[in-house]
C-alpha positions in Angstrom: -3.1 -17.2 3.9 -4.3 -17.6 0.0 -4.2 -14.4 -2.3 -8.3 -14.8 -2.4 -8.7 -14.6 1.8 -5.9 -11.1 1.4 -8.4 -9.9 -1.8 -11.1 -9.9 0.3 -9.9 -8.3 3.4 -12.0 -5.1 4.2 -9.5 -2.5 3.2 -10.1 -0.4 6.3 -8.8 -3.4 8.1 -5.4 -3.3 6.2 -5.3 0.6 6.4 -5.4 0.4 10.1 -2.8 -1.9 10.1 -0.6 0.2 8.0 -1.3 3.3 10.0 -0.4 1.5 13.3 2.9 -0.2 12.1 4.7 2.8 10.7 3.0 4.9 14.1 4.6 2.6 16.1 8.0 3.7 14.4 7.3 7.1 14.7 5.7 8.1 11.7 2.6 9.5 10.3 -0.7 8.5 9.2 -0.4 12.0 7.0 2.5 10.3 5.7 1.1 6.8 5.3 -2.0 8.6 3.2 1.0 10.1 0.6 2.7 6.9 0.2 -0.9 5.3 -1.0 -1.5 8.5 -2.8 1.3 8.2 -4.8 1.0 4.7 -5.4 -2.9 4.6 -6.4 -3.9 8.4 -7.5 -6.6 8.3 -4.7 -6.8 11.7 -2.9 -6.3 11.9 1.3 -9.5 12.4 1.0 -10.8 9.6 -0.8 -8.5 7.3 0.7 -10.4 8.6 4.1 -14.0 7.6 2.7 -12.2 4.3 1.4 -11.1 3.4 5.0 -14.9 3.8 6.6 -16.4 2.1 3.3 -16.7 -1.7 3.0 -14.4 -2.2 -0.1 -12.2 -4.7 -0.4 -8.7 -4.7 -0.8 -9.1 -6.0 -4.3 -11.5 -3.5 -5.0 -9.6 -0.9 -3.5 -6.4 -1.3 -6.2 -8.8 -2.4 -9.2 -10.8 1.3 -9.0 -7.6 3.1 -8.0 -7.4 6.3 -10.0 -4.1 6.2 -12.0 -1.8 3.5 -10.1 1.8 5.4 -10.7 3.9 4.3 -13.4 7.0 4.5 -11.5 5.8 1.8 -9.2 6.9 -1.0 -11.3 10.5 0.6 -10.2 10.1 -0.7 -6.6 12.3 -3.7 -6.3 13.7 -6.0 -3.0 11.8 -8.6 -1.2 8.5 -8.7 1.1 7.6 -11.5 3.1 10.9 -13.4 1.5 9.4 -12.7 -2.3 11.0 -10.6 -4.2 8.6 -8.2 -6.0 10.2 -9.1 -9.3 9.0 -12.7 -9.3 5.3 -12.1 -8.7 3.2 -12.8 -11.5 -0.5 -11.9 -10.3 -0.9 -8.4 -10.8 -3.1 -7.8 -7.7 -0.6 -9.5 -5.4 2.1 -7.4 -7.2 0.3 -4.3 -6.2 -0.4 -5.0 -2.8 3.5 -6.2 -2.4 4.5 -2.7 -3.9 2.7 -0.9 -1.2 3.6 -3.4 1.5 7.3 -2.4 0.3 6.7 1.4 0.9 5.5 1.1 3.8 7.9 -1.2 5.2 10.5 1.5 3.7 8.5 4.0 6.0 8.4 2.3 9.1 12.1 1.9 8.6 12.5 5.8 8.6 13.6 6.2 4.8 12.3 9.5 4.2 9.3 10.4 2.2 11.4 11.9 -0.7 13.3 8.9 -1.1 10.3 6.5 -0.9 8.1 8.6 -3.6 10.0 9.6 -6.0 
């Protein structure tokens, strides 16, 4: 799939997904809506209105609040890419939260994944 067709991907589509992958491990969607929190500055909340809005996923990381500066610590790979290598900034976001919440599903804890 090109970066473009992932870009404009209803977000709520991708949320759902998210939700019912780390669900399926036994986790949270509470927990899901921290990890995004953390990464993006969007409130539970807003990331609730987000999810029944049609945004895209592009638009959903280029009006996040205050993407966390600690974020750029997340290394390892995703989909066989290592996070490092990426050089589009959007993909490098979404791969960053694709990271966390393969950490999740895993059943790293929430401290850990956060921090």
């Amino acid at each position: 799939m090109s970066n473009e067709k992932i870009y404009e991907m209803p977000f709520s589509k991708i949320y759902l997904l998210l939700v019912n992958k780390v669900i399926r491990k036994g986790r949270t969607k509470e927990e899901v809506d921290e990890v995004i929190s953390w990464l993006t500055g969007y409130s539970q909340n807003e990331i609730e209105l987000l999810a029944e809005r049609h945004i895209t996923y592009r638009e959903f990381f280029q009006n996040a609040p205050e993407l966390n500066e600690n974020r750029k610590q997340i290394k390892g790979t995703i989909c066989g890419i290592r996070i490092e290598d990426i050089e589009d900034p959007l993909m490098k976001e979404i791969r960053y939260l694709d990271k966390l919440i393969d950490e999740l599903a895993k059943g790293k804890s929430i401290d850990k994944i956060v921090k």
